[in-house]
LUMFIRO-377032 format. One record per residue: x, y, z of N, C-alpha, C in turn. Coordinates in steps of 0.2 Angstrom, whole numbers, padded with zeros to 4 digits, always signed. Last residue first. Layout:
<lumnus>
XYZXYZXYZ/...
</lumnus>
This chain:
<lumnus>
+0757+0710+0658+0754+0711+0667+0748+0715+0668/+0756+0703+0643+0757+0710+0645+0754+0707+0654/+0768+0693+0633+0764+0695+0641+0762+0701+0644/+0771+0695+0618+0773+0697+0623+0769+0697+0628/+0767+0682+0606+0767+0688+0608+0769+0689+0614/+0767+0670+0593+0768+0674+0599+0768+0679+0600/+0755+0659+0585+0759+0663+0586+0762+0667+0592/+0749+0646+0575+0749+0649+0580+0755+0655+0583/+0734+0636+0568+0739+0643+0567+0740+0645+0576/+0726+0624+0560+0730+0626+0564+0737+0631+0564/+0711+0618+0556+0718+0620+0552+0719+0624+0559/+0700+0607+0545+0702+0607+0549+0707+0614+0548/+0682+0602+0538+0688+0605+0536+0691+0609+0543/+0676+0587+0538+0677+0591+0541+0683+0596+0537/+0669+0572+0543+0666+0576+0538+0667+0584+0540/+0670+0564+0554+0676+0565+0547+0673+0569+0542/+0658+0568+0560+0665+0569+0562+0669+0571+0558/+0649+0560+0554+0650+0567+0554+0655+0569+0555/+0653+0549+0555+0654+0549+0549+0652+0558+0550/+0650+0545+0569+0658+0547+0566+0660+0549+0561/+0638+0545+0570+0642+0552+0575+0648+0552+0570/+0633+0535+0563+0632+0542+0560+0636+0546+0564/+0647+0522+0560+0641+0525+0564+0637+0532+0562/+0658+0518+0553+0652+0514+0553+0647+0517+0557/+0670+0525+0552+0665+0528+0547+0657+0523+0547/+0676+0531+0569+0674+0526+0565+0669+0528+0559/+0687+0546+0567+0684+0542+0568+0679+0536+0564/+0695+0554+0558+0696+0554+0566+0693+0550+0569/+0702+0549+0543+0697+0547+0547+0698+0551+0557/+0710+0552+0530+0712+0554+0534+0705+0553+0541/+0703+0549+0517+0710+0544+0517+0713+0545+0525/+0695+0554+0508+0691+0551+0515+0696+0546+0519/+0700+0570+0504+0696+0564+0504+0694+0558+0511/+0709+0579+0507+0712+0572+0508+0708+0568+0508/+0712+0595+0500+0709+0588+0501+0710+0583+0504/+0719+0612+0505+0720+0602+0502+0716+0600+0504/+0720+0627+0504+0715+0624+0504+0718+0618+0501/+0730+0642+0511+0730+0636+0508+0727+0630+0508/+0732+0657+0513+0730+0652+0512+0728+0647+0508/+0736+0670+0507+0739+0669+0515+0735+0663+0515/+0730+0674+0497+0735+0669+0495+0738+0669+0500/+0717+0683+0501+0717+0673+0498+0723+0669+0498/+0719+0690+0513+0721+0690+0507+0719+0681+0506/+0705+0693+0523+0710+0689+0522+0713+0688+0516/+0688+0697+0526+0696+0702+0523+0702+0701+0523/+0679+0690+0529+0684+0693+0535+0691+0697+0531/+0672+0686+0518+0667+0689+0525+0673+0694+0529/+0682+0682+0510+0676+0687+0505+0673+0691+0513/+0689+0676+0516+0692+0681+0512+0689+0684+0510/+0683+0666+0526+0687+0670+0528+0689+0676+0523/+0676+0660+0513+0672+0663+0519+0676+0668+0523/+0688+0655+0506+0683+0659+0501+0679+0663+0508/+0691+0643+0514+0697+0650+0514+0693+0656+0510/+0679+0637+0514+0680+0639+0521+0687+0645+0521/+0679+0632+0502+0673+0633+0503+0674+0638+0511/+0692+0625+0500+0690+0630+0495+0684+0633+0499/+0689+0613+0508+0692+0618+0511+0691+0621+0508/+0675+0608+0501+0675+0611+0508+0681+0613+0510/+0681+0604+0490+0678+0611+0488+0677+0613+0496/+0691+0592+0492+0694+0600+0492+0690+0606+0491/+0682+0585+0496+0685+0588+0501+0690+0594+0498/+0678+0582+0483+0672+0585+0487+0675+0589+0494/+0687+0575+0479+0686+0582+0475+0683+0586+0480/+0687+0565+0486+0695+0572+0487+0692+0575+0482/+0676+0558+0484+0676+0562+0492+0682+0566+0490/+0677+0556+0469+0673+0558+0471+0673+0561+0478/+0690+0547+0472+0688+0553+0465+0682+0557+0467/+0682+0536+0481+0687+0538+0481+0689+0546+0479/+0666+0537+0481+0671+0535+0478+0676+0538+0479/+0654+0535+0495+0655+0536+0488+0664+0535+0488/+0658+0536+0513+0654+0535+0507+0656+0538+0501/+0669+0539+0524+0668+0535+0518+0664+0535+0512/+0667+0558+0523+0666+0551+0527+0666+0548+0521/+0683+0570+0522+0674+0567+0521+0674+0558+0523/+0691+0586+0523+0691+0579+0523+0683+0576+0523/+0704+0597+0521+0697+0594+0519+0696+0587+0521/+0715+0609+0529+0711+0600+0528+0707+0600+0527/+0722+0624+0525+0716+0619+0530+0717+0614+0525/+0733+0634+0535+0733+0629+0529+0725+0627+0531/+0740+0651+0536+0736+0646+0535+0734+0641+0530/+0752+0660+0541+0750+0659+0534+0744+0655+0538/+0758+0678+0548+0753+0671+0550+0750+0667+0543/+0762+0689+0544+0765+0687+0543+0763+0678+0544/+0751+0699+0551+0752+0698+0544+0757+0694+0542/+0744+0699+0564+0748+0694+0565+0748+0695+0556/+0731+0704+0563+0733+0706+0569+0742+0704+0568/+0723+0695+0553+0725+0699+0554+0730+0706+0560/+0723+0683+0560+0729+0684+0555+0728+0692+0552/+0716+0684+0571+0723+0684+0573+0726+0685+0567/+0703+0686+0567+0707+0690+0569+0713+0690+0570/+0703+0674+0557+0703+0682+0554+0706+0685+0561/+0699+0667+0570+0707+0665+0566+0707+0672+0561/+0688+0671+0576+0694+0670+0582+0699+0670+0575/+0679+0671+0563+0681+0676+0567+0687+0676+0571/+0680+0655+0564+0680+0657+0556+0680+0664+0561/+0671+0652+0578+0678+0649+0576+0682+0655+0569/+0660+0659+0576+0664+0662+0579+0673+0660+0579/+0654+0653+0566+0657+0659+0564+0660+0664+0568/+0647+0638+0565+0658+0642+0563+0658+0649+0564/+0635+0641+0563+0637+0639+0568+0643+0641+0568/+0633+0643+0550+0633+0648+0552+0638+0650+0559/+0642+0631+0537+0638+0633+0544+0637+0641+0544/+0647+0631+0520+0651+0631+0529+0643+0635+0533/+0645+0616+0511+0641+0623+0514+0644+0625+0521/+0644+0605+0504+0649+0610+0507+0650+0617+0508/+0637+0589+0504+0636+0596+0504+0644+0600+0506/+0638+0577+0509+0639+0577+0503+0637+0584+0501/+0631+0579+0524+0631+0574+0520+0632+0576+0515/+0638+0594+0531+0631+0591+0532+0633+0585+0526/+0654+0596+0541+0648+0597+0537+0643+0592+0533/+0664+0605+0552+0660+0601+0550+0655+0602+0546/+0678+0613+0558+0672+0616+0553+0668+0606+0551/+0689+0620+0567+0688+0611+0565+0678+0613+0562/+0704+0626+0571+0699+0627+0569+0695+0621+0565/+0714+0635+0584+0712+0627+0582+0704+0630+0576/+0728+0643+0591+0720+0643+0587+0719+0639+0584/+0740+0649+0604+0739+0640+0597+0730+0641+0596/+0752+0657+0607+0744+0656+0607+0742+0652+0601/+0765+0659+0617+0761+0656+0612+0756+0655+0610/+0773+0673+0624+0769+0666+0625+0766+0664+0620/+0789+0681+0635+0783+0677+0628+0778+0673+0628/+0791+0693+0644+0792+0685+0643+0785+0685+0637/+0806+0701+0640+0799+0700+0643+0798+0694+0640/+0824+0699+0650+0819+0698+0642+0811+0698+0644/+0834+0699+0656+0828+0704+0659+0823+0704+0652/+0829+0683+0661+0829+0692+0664+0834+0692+0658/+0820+0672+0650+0826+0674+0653+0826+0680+0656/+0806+0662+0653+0808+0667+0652+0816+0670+0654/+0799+0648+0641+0804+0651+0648+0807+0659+0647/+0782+0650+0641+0789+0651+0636+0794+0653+0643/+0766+0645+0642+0770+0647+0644+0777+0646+0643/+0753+0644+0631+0759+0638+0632+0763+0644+0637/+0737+0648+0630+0742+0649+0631+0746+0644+0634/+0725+0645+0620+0730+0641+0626+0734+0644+0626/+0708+0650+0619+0716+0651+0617+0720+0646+0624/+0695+0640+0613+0699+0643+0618+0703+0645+0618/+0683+0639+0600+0690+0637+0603+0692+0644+0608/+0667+0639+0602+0674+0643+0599+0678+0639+0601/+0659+0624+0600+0659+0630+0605+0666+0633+0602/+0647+0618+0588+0656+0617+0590+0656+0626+0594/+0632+0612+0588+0636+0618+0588+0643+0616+0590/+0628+0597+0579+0628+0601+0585+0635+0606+0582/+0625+0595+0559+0630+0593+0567+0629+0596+0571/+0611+0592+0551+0618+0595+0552+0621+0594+0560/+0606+0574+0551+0606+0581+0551+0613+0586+0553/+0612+0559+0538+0612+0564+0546+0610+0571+0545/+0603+0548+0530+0605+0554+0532+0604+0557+0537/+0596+0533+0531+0606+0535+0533+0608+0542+0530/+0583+0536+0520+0589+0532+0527+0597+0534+0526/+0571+0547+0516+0580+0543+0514+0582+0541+0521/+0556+0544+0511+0557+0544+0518+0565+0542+0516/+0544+0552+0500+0547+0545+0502+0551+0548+0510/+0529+0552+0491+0532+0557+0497+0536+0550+0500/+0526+0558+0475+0527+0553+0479+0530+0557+0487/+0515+0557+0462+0517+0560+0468+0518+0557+0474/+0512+0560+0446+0512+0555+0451+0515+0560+0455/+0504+0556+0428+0506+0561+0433+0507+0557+0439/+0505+0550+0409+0505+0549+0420+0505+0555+0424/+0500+0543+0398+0501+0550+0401+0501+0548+0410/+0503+0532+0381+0501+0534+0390+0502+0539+0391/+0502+0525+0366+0505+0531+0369+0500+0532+0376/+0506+0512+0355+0501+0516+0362+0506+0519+0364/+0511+0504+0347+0513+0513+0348+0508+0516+0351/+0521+0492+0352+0517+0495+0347+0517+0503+0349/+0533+0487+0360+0529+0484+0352+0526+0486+0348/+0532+0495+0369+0538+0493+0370+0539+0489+0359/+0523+0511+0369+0522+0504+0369+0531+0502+0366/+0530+0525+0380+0525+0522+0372+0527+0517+0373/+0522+0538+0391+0522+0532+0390+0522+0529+0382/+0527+0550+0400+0523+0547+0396+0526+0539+0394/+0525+0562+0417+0527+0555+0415+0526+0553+0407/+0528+0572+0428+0523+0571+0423+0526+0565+0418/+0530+0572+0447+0530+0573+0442+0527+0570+0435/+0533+0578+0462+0529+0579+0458+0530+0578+0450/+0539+0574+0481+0540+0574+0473+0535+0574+0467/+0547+0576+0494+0541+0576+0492+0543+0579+0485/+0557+0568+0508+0555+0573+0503+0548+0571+0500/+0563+0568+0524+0559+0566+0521+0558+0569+0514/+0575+0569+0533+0575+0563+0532+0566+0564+0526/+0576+0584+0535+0583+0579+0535+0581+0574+0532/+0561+0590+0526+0566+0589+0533+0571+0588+0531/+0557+0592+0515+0552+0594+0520+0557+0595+0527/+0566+0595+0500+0565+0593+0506+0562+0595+0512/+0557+0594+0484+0560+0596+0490+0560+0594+0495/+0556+0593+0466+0558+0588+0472+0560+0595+0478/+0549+0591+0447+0551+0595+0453+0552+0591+0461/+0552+0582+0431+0547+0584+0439+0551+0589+0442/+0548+0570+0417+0551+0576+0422+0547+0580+0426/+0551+0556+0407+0546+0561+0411+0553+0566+0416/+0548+0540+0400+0552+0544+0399+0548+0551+0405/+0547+0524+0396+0545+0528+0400+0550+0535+0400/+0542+0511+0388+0548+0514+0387+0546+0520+0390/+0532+0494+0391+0534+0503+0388+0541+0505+0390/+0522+0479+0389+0529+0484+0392+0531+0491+0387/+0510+0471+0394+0512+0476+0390+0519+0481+0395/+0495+0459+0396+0504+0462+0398+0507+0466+0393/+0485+0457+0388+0486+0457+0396+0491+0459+0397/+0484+0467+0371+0486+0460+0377+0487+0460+0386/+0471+0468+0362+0476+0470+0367+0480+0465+0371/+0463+0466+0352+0467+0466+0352+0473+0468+0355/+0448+0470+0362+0452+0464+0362+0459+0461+0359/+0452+0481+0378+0450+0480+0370+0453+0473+0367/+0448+0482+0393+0452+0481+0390+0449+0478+0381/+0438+0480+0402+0436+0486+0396+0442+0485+0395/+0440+0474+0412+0435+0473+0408+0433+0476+0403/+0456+0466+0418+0452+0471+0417+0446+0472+0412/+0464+0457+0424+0457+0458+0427+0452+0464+0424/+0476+0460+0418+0472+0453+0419+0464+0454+0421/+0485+0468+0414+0477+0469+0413+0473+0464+0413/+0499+0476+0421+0497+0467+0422+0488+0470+0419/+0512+0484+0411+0506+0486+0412+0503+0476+0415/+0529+0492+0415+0524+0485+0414+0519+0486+0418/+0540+0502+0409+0534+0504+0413+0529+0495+0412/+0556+0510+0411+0555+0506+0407+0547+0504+0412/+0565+0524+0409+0566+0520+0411+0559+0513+0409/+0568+0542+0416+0568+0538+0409+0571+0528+0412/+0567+0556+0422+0567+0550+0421+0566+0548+0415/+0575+0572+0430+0570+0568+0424+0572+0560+0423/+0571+0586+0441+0572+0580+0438+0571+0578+0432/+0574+0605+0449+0569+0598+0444+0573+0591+0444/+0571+0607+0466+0576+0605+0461+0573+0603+0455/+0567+0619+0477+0565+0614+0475+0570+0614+0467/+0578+0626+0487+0572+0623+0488+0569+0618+0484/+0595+0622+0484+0590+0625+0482+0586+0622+0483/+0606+0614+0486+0602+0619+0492+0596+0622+0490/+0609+0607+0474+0608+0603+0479+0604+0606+0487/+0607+0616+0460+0610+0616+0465+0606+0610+0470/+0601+0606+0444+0602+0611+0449+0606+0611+0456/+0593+0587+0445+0598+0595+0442+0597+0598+0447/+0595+0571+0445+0594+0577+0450+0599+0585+0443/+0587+0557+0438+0593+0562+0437+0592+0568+0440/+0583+0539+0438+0582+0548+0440+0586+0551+0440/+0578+0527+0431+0583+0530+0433+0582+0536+0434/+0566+0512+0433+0568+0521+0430+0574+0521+0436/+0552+0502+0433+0560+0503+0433+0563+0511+0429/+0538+0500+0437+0541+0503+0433+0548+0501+0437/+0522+0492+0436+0528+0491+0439+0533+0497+0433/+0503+0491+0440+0509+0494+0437+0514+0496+0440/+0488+0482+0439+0495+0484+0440+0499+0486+0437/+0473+0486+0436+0478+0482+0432+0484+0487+0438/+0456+0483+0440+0460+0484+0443+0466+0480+0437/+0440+0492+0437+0445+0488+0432+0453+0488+0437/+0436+0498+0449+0433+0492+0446+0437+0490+0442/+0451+0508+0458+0445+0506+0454+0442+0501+0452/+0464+0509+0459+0459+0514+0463+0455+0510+0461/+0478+0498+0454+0472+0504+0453+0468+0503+0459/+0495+0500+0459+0488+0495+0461+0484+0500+0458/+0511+0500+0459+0507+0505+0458+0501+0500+0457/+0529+0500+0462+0523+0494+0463+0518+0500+0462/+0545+0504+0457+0540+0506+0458+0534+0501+0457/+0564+0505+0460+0558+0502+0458+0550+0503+0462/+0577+0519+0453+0568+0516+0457+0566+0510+0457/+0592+0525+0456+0587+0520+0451+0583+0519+0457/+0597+0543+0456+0596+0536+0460+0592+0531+0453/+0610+0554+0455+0606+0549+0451+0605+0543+0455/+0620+0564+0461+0614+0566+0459+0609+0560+0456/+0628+0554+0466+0630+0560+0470+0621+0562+0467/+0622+0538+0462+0629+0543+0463+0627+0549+0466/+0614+0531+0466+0621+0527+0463+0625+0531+0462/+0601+0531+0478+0606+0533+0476+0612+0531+0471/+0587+0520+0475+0595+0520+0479+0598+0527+0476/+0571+0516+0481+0574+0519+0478+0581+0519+0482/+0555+0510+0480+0561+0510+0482+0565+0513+0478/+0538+0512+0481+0544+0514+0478+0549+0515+0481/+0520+0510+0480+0525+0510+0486+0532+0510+0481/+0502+0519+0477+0509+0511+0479+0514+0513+0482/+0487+0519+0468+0495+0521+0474+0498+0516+0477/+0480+0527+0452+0485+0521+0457+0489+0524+0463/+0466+0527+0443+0471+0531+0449+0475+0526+0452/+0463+0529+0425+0466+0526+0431+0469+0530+0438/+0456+0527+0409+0459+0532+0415+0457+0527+0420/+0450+0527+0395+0453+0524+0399+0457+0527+0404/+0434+0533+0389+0443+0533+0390+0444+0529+0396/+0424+0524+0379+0426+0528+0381+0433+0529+0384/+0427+0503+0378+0424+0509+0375+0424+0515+0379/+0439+0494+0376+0433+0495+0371+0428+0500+0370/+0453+0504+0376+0447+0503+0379+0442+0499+0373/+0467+0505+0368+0465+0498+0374+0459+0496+0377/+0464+0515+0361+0463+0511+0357+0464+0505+0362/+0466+0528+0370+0462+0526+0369+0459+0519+0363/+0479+0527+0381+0479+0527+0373+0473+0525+0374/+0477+0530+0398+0477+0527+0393+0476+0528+0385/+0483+0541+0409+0478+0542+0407+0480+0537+0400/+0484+0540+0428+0486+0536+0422+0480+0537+0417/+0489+0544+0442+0484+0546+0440+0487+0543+0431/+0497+0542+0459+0496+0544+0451+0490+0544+0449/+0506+0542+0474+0499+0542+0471+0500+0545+0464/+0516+0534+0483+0515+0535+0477+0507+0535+0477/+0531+0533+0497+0522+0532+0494+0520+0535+0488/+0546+0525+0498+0542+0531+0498+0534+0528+0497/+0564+0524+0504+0557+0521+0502+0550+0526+0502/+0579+0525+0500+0575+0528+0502+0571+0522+0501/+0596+0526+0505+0594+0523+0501+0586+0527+0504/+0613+0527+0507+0608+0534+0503+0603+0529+0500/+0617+0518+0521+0617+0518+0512+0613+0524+0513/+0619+0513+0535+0622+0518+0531+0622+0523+0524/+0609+0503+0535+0609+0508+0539+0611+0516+0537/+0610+0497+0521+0610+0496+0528+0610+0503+0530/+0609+0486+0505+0607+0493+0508+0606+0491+0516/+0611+0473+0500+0616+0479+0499+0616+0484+0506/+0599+0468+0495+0607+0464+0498+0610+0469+0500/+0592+0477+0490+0588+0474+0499+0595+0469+0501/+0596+0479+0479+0596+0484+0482+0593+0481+0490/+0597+0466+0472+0605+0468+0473+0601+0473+0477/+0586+0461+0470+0590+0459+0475+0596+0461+0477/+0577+0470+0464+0576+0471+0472+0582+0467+0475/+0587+0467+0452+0586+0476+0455+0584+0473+0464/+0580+0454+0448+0590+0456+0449+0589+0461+0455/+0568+0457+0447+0569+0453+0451+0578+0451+0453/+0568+0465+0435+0565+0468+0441+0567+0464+0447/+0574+0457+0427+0579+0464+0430+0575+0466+0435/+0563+0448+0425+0569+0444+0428+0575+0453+0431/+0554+0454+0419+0551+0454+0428+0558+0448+0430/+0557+0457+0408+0557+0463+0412+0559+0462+0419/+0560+0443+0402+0566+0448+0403+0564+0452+0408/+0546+0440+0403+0550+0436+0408+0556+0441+0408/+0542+0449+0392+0539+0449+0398+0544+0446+0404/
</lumnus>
């Protein structure tokens, strides 16, 4: 009992120490529904409705850890705290996602009056369960899922169902529009009776939503302006830059920035008919900043895939 409520008392301090503005961190609402081994009642079933409150972090890309406070609805009122790790499957775009948890459930039956006498007021379990997840918006989701329970000592066996609607901090929505790039022409010295030349330098700067690498719609006139010139122009190579905001691990942002260039030479070559091997897609993780990574504007910012082509042509009058 003391071991549980001393990791539960680690857990809130390392994640209320830690967590700021910037973190993937959530808090949510919880309604469940608790249906008890029937050998804790002295008489008929034991069944519960609880709602409460759950924090949660992220600790990698797909897996957060919880902790969960849950009160009864009812005359017999017992508490219940959970510790659980969550594991995201499937794509990250897909509307609804499954999950599954596994982690650890403490029952308080202090108060309760149907509780059976060889029972004990406090009881810990081994919690184990799997759901479904989507996101309502940028900053909200909602979650569904079926839970069971066996005794940490004995072998009472639980059933839960639960549903939580939480709210994640420090995610940005996707980026404002980037207007096309404008052609520059550089103006080239002219000798008589040579026609004169000129330079046209095409810029392409692709931003992308938090730990996704999904190229926009928004780009598509940027991602057209550059097919067009390279087609026009067979001999024009291209390079792109990946790059990402500080958060998460080193190994983890230059992998993620290399799928975002891969992600932007693939739309060129599959959408605009660009041989794949006139281009070349590098990472550089989050080693290359154009701006501060303490803010949301900035940490969009550095969340980009960049590239530059330019070539000349004749002035026509």
């Amino acid at each position: 009992m003391k071991t549980f409520y001393s990791v539960l008392v680690a857990l809130v301090i390392s994640v209320s120490g830690t967590v700021s503005a910037s973190d993937n961190w959530y808090l949510g609402a919880t309604a469940g529904h608790y249906v008890l081994d029937s050998d804790r009642a002295i008489e008929g079933d034991f069944e519960s409705n609880h709602a409460g409150l759950q924090l949660g972090r992220f600790v990698a890309e797909d897996v957060a850890i919880e902790l969960g406070y849950g009160y009864t609805l009812g005359h017999d009122d017992f508490d219940v705290i959970t510790l659980t790790s969550v594991m995201w499957m499937g794509e990250a775009s897909s509307q609804w996602r499954p999950y599954v948890m596994l982690g650890l459930n403490q029952y308080d039956f202090d108060t309760v009056s149907n509780l059976a006498a060889d029972q004990d007021d406090e009881t810990t379990q081994v919690m184990a369960g799997m759901g479904v997840g989507t996101d309502i918006n940028d900053a909200f989701q909602f979650r569904a899922d079926l839970r069971g329970m066996v005794g940490w000592e004995n072998s009472d066996t639980d059933f839960g169902v639960q549903m939580t609607l939480s709210h994640e901090f420090g995610k940005t929505s996707a980026p404002a529009p980037v207007a096309a790039p404008v052609a520059a022409p550089v103006a080239v010295p002219v000798v008589a009776p040579e026609p004169e030349v000129r330079t046209i330098t095409i810029r392409l700067n692709v931003e992308f939503e938090f730990n996704k690498d999904t190229v926009l719609a928004v780009y598509g006139d940027q991602l057209e302006a550059i097919a067009a010139a390279m087609a026009a122009h067979s001999d024009i190579e291209l390079v792109l830059e990946g790059h990402t905001d500080s958060r998460g691990s080193d190994d983890y942002n230059k992998a993620l920035s290399d799928r975002r260039a891969k992600a932007v030479k693939a739309k060129l070559a599959q959408d605009y008919g660009i041989a794949a091997n006139r281009i070349s897609a590098v990472g550089y993780g989050e080693s290359r900043p154009i701006a501060s990574n303490e803010t949301d504007e900035g940490r969009a910012r550095n969340r980009r895939v960049v590239g530059e082509m330019s070539f000349s042509e004749v002035a026509v009058d």
